[in-house]
C-alpha positions as CSV (number, residue, x, y, z in Angstrom):
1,X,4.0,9.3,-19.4
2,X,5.8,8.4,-22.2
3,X,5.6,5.4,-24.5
4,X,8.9,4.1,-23.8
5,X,8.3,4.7,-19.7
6,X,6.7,1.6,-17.9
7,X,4.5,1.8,-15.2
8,X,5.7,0.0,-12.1
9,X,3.8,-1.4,-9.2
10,X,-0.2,-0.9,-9.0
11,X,-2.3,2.1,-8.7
12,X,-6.5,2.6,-7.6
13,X,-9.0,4.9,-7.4
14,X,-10.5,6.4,-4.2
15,X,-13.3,8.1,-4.4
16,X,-13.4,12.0,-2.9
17,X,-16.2,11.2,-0.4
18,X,-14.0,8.2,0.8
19,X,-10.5,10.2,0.9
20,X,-12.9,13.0,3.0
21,X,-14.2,10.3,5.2
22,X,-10.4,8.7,6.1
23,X,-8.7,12.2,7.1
24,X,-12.0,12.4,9.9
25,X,-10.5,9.7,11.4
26,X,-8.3,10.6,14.2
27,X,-4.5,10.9,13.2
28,X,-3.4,8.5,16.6
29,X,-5.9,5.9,15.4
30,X,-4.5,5.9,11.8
31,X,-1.3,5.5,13.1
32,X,-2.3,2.5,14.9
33,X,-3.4,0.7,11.8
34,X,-0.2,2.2,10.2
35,X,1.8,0.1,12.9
36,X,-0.3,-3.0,13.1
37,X,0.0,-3.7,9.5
38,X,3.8,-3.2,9.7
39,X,3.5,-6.0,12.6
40,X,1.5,-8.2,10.7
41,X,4.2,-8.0,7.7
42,X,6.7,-8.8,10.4
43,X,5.2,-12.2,11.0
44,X,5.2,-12.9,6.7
45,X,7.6,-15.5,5.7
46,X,10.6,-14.5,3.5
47,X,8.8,-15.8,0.5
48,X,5.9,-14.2,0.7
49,X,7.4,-10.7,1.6
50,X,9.7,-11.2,-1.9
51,X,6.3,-11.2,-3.5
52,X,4.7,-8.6,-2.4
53,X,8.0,-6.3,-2.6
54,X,7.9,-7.8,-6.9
55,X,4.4,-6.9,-7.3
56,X,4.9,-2.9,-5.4
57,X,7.9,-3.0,-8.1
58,X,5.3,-4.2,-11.4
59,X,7.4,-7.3,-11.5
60,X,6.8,-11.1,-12.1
C-alpha cells in the first residue's frame, strides 16, 4: 500500500489452527450463523446500523 492510500474499515488476525478448525464445521451450520446474524442486524435501530456501516468504512 502506498503512502497516500488509506486504509478503510478494520482488519484481524486468525490464527491457521483456528481458520483449519472453522472450515471443519459443517457448511449448513455456518450458514445458519451466516443468517442469524443478518436477523439480529435486522432488529438494530437505524442509528446504530449507520455506525457500524462508518466504522466497516474506517470512518468517524
Amino acid at each position: 500500500m502506498s503512502e497516500h492510500q488509506h486504509k478503510k474499515g478494520f482488519d484481524y488476525f486468525l490464527a491457521k489452527e483456528t481458520i483449519e478448525e472453522y472450515g471443519r464445521i459443517p457448511l449448513e451450520l455456518r450458514l445458519q450463523w451466516l443468517y442469524m446474524g443478518n436477523l439480529l442486524r435486522m432488529g438494530y435501530d437505524k442509528k446504530t446500523i449507520e455506525i457500524q456501516d462508518r466504522f466497516r468504512e474506517g470512518k468517524n
